[in-house]
C-alpha positions in Angstrom: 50.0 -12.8 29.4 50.4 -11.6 25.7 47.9 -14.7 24.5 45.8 -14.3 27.5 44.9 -10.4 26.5 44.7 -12.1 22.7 41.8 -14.3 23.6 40.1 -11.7 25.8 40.4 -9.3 22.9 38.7 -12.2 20.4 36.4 -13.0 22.9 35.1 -9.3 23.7 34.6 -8.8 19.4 33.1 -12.1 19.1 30.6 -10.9 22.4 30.4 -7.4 20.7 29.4 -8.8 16.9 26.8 -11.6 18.8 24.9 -9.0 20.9 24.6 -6.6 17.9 23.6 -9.3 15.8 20.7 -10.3 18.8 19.7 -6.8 18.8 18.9 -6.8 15.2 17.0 -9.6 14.7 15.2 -8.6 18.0 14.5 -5.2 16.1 13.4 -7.3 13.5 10.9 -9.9 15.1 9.9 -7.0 17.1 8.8 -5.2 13.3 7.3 -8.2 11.8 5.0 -8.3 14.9 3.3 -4.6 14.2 3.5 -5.6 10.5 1.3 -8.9 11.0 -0.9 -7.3 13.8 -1.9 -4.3 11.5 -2.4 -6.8 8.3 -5.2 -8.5 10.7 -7.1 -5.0 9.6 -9.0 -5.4 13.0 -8.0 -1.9 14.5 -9.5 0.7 12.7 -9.8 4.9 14.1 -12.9 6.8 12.9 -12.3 10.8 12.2 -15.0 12.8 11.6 -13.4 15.6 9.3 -15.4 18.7 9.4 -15.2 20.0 6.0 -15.1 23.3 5.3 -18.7 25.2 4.3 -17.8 26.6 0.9 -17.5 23.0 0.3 -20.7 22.1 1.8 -19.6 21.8 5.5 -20.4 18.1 5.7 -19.0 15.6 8.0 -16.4 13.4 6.4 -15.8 10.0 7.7 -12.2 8.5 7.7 -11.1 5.4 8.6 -7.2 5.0 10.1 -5.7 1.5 10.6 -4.5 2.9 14.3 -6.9 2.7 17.8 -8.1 5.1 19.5 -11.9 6.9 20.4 -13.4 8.4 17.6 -12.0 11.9 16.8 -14.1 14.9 15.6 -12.3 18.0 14.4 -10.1 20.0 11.2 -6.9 18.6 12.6 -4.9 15.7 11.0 -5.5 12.1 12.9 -1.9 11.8 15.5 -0.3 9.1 13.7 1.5 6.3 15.9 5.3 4.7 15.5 3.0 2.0 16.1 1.2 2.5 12.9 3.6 0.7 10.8 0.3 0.5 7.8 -1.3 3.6 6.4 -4.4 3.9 4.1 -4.5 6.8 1.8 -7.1 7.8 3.4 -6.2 11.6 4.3 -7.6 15.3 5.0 -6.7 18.0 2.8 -5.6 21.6 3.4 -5.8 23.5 0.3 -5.4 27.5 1.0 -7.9 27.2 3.9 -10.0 24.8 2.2 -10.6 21.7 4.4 -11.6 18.4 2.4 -11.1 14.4 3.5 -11.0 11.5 0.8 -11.7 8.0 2.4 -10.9 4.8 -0.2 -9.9 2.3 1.5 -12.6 1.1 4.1 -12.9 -1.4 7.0 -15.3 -4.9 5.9 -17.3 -7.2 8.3 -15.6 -10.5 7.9 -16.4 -13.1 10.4 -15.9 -12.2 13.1 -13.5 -9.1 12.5 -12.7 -7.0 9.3 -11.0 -7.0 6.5 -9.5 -3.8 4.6 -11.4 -2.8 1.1 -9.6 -0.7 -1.3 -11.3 1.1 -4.1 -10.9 3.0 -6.8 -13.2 5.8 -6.5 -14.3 9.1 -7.4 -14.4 12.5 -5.2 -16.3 14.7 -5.7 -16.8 18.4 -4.6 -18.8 21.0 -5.0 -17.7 24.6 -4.4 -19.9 27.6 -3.4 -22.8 25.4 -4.7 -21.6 25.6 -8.6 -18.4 24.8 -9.5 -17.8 20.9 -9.6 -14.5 18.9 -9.6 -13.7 15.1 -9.5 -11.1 13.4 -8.9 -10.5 10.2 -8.9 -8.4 8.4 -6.0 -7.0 5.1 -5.6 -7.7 2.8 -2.8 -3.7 2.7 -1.5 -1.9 0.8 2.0 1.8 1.5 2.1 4.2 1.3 5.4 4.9 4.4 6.3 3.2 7.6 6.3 0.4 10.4 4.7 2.4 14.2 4.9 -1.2 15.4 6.5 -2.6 17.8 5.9 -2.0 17.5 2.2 -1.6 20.9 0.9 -1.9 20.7 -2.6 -2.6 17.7 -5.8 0.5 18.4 -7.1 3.3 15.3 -7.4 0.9 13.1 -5.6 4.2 10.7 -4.2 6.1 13.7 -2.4 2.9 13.9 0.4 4.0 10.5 1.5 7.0 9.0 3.3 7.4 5.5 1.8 8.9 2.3 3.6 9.8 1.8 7.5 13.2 0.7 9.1 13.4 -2.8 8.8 16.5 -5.3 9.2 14.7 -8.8 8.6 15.0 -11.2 5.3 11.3 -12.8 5.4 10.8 -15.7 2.5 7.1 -14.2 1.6 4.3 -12.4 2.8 0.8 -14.1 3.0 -2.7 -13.0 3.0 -6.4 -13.2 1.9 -7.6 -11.8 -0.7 -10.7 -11.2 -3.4 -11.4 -9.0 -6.4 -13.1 -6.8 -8.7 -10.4 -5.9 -11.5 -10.0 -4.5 -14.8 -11.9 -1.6 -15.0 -11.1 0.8 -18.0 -8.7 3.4 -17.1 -10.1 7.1 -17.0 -7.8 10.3 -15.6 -9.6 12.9 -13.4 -7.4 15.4 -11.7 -10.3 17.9 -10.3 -8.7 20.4 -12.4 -9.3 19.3 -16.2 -12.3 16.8 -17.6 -12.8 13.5 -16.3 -11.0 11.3 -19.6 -11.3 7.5 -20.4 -7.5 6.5 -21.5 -8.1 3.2 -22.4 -6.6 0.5 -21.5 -7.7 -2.1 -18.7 -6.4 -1.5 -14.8 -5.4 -3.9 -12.2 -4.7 -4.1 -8.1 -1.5 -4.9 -7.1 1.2 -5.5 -4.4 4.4 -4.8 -4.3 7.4 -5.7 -1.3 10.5 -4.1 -1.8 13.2 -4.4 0.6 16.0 -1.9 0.4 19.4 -1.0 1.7 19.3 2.8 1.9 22.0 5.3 2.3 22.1 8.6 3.0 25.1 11.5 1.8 25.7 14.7 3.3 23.7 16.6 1.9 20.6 14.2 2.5 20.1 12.7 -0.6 18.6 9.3 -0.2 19.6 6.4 -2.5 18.9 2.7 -1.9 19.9 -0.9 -3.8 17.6 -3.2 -4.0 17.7 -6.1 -1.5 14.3 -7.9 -2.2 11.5 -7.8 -4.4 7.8 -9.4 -4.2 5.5 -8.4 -6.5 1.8 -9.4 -7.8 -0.6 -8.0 -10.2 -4.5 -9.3 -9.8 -5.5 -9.8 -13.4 -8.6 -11.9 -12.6 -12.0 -11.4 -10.8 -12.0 -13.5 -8.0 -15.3 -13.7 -6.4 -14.7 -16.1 -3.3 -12.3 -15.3 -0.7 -9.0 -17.0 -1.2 -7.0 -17.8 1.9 -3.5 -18.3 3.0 -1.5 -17.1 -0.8 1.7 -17.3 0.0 4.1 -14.7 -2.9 7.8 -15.6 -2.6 10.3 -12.5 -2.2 13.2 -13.0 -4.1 16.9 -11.3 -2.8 19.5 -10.2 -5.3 19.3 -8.9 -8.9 16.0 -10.8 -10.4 16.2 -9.1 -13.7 16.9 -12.1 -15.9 14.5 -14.3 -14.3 12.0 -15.8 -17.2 9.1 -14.3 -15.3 10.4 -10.9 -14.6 8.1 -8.1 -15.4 9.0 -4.4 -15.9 7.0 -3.6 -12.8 9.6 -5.6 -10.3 12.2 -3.3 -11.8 13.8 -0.5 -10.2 11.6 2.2 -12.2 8.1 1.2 -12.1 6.5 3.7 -14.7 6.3 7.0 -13.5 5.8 6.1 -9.5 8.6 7.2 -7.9 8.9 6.6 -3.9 10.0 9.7 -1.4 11.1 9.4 2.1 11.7 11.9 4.9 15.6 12.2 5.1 17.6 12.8 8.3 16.7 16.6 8.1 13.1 16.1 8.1 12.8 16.9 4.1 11.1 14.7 1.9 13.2 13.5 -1.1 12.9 10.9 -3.8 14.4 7.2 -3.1 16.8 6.8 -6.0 17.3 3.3 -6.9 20.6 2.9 -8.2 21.2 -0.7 -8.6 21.0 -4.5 -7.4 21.6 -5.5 -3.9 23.8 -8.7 -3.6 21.7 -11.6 -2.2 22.8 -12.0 1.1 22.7 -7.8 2.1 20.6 -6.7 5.0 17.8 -4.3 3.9 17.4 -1.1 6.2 14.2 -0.6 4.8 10.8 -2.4 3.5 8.3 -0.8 1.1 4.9 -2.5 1.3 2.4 -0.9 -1.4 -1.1 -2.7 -2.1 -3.5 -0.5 -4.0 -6.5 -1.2 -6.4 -4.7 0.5 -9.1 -1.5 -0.1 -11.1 -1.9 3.4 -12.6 0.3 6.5 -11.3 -1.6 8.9 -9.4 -5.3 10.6 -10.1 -5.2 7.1 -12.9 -7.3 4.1 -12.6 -9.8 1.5 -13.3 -12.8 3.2 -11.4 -15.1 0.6 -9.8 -11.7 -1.7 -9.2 -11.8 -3.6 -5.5 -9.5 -5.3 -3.8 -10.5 -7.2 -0.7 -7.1 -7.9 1.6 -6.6 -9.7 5.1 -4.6 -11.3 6.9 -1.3 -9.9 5.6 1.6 -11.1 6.8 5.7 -11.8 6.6 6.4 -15.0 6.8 9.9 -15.7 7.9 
């Protein structure tokens, strides 16, 4: 009887640790299918933002990778769990002033679209004489826009970077074409427009991490996986089907390791909304060993390499197709 409630006992943890472990990779497949459906970049929501008249009252068009009918109004777009993908494509909400910046835009391609992100300038003009630019980088990430955006101050706290995510994919894949290296100029809106020098460059950038929260909701997170590629080259002609590895574990002393796979990237530093519904930076503290499951993914692809209100102005990148491949 003793052995006989033995092997029931086995048999109910080895049940338990199979159905979890079913459930998880279900969660997963079930991820990696709104992932690849939004990297198609075939569903696309217009908003017509009405602006607000001592900024010239004009109608701004913004383009969401979500569905829907087209929406007219000075309230943020709903946002989806569905919508896994956001461009930085946002309306603004600055002490009553209502404003909408659009760079990232849906492409005829085919039959369908594609996603075009650009590095561009806004421009307003208040009560008819004062004029500010700023310049805006054409940005998808998974995850979330903090709408509306209340103020230009620490750009990376109005988002909420990376989604759940339990998988261990071998790449991503997609479709791409460029228009790169464009000199590097700063324009905040509030102080001159300035070349920096320098030449700028569209990138992406997969991280998977393992995050962890403490009691006081402070998020930190090892580094599970990396992918990471910088577009140094016009490309002209759609290329189809590249296929960028993502490496698990500590790649830091791999020969073609660049600072940017590291866990600082220059002065971008990711935020996420923590268990009390504050947003607080992801602090990286370290190296994930190989074979750890990620609770998170961070998918970044942007026509700038610069932090924000930085880049190459005129730069394009041209993305489809995106995908995990497993």
């Amino acid at each position: 009887m003793k052995r006989f409630r033995i092997i029931c006992i086995i048999g109910a943890a080895l049940l338990l640790i199979l159905l979890t472990s079913t459930e998880a990779s279900a969660q997963s497949a079930g991820m990696d299918s709104l992932i690849n459906r939004a990297g198609r970049f075939e569903n696309w929501r217009v908003y017509e933002l009405e602006e607000s008249g001592i900024i010239g009252g004009n109608i701004k068009t913004i383009y969401k990778l979500s569905e829907g009918n087209t929406l007219r109004g000075q309230e943020p777009c709903p946002v989806r769990e569905k919508d896994v993908l956001s461009p930085c494509n946002i309306m603004a909400n600055v002490v009553g002033v209502i404003k909408g910046s659009n760079s990232v835009f849906p492409e005829a391609r085919g039959d369908g679209y594609c996603a075009r992100l650009s590095v561009i300038m806004e421009k307003v003009r208040v009560m008819g004489f004062i004029d500010m630019e700023v310049l805006v980088q054409g940005t998808i990430l998974s995850g979330y826009f903090n709408e509306p955006i209340k103020d230009t101050k620490s750009a990376y706290t109005k988002m909420d970077c990376g989604i759940p995510y339990t998988g261990r994919p071998s790449a991503v894949r997609y479709d791409y074409k460029a228009e790169v290296g464009n000199p590097i100029v700063r324009s905040t809106g509030f102080s001159p427009k300035k070349e920096i020098g320098g030449k700028d460059y569209p990138y992406i950038a997969v991280y998977l991490q393992h995050r962890e929260e403490d009691d006081k909701g402070n998020v930190t997170a090892t580094r599970v996986g990396t992918a990471y590629r910088i577009f140094s080259d016009n490309v002209s002609e759609w290329v189809n089907g590249e296929t960028l590895e993502i490496r698990y574990g500590d790649i830091s002393s791999e020969e073609d390791f660049m600072p940017e796979m590291g866990l600082k990237n220059g002065d971008i530093v990711y935020y996420c909304k923590n268990s009390k519904g504050k947003i607080v930076p992801i602090k990286e503290k370290g190296w994930a060993e190989a074979d750890q499951t990620p609770t998170h993914i961070i998918i970044w692809i942007s026509s700038s390499s610069g932090e924000a209100f930085f880049g190459g102005l005129g730069n394009t990148l041209w993305m489809d197709n995106f995908q995990l491949i497993n």
